[in-house]
C-alpha positions in Angstrom: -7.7 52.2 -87.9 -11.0 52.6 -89.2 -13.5 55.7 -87.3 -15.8 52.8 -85.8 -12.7 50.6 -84.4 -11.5 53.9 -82.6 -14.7 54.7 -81.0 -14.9 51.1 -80.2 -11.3 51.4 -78.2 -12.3 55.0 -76.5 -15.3 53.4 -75.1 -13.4 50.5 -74.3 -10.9 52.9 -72.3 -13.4 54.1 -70.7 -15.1 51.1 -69.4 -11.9 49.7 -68.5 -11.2 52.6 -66.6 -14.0 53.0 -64.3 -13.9 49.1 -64.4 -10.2 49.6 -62.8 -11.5 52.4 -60.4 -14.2 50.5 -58.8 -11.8 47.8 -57.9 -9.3 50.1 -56.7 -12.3 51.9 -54.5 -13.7 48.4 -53.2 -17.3 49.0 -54.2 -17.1 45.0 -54.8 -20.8 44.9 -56.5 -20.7 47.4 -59.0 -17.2 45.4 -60.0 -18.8 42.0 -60.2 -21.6 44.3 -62.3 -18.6 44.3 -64.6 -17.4 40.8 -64.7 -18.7 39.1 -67.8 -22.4 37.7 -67.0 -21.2 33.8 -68.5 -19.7 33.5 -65.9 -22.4 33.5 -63.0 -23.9 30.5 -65.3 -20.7 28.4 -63.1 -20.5 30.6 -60.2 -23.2 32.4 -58.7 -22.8 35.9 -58.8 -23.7 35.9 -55.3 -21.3 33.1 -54.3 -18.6 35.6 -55.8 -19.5 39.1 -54.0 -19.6 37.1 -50.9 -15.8 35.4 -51.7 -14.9 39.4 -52.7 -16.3 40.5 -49.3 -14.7 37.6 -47.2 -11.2 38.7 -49.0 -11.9 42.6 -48.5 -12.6 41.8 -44.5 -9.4 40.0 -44.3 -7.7 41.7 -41.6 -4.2 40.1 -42.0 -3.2 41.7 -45.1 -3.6 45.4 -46.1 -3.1 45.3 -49.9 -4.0 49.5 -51.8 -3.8 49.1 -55.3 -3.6 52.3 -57.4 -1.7 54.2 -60.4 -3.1 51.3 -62.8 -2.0 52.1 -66.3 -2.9 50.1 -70.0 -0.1 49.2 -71.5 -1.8 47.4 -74.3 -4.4 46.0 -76.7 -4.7 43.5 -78.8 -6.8 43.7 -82.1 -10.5 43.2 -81.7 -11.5 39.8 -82.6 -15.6 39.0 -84.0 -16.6 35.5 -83.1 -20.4 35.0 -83.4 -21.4 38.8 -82.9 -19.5 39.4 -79.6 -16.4 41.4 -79.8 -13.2 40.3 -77.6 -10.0 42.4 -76.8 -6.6 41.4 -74.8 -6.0 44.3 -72.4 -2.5 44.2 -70.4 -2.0 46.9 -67.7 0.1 47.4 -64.7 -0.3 48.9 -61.4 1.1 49.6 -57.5 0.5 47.8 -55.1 0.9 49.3 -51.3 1.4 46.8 -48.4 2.8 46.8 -44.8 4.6 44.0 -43.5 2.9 42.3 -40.7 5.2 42.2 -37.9 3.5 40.3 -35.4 4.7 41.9 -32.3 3.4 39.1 -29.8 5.4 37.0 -27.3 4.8 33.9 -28.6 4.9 34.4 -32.5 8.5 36.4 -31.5 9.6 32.9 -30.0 9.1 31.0 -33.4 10.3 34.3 -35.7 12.1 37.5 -35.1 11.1 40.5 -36.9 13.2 40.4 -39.4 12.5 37.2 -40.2 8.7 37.5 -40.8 9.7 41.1 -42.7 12.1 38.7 -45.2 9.4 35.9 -45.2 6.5 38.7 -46.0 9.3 39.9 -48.9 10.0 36.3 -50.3 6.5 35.7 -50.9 5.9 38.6 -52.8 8.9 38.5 -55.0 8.1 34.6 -55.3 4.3 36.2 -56.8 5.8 39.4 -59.0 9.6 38.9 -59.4 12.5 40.2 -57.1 13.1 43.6 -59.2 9.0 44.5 -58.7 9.2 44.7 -54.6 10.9 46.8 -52.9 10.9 47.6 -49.3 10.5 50.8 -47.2 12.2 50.0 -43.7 11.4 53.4 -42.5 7.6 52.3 -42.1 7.8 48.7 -42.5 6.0 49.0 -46.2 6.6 47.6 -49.6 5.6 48.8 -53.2 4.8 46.4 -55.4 5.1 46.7 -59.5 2.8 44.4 -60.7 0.8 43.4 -64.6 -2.0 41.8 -65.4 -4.4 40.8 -68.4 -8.1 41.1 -68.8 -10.5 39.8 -71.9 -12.7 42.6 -72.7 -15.7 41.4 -73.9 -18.6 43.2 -75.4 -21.7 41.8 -76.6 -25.2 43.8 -77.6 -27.2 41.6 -75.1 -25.3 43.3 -72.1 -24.8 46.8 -73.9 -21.4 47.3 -72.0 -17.9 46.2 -72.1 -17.5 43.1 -69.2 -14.4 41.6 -68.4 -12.9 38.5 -67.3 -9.2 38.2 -65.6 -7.3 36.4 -68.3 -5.0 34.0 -66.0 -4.5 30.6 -66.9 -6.0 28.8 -63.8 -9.7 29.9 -64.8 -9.1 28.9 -68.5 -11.0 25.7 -67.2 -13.7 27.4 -66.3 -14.2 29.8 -69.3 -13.9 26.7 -71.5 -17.7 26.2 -70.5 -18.7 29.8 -72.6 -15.2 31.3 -74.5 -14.6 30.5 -77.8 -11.5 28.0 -78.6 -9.2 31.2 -80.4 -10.1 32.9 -77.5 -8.5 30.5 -74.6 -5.9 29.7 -76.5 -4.4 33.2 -75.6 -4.8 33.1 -72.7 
């Protein structure tokens, strides 16, 4: 590893990790201030705080993500000037199970029905050995991974980042290079 590659991935570290804590704090704008500029050329930067802010008001769910660590990096890859890098991490996710405690919803489920359905649906999303539940105060812990394309180019003079799942490779067709996507 050359001197200039590891500076490159300490600042990368870095960035990532204040990236991570502003998502884990909900300051939703200084997050999108992260998210890689291309992509506000499709949807309006805007359109997507206001999404962000629609989904953080949501009531219904509780979600607290901490404890997010990097598990790993790819090599960087050069196309065109602007540097890319493959970062997987993993985190905790902190929910409670909504137990609707009304009459009517009581008619149609009992509690521990909606406590299994809240359970299915996460272990449908992260796998059955990454949920657990607490019944002591109705809560469950989450394991949970993801992947991010770090992405730094001189014109923005920071590392940005896009979330690297396969249902918005459509939409970073329109600005990613080909080797890129196709790792995705």
């Amino acid at each position: 590893m050359s001197s200039a590659f590891g500076q490159d991935l300490l600042e990368l570290k870095k960035s990532f990790n204040n990236y991570i804590k502003m998502i884990e704090d909900k300051r939703l704008t200084e997050t999108v201030n992260h998210i890689y500029p291309k992509l506000f050329d499709i949807i309006p930067k805007k359109t997507l705080i206001k999404s962000l802010e629609m989904a953080e008001s949501d009531t219904t769910k509780k979600l607290q993500f901490h404890t997010t660590k990097i598990d790993k990096y790819s090599k960087f890859e050069i196309i065109e000037n602007i540097t890319y890098c493959f970062i997987q991490y993993s985190y905790k996710i902190d929910t409670e199970v909504d137990i609707s405690e009304d009459e009517e919803s009581l008619e149609y489920m009992s509690k521990e029905e909606q406590i299994e359905l809240d359970l299915s649906i996460w272990k449908d999303k992260f796998g059955k050995k990454n949920v657990t539940y607490n019944e002591d105060n109705s809560s469950i812990k989450i394991n949970a991974c993801g992947k991010v394309i770090g992405i730094y180019n001189t014109k923005y003079g920071s590392w940005k980042y896009l979330d690297a799942k396969k249902k918005f490779k459509g939409v970073y067709e329109n600005f990613l290079p080909k080797k890129i996507l196709k790792n995705i």
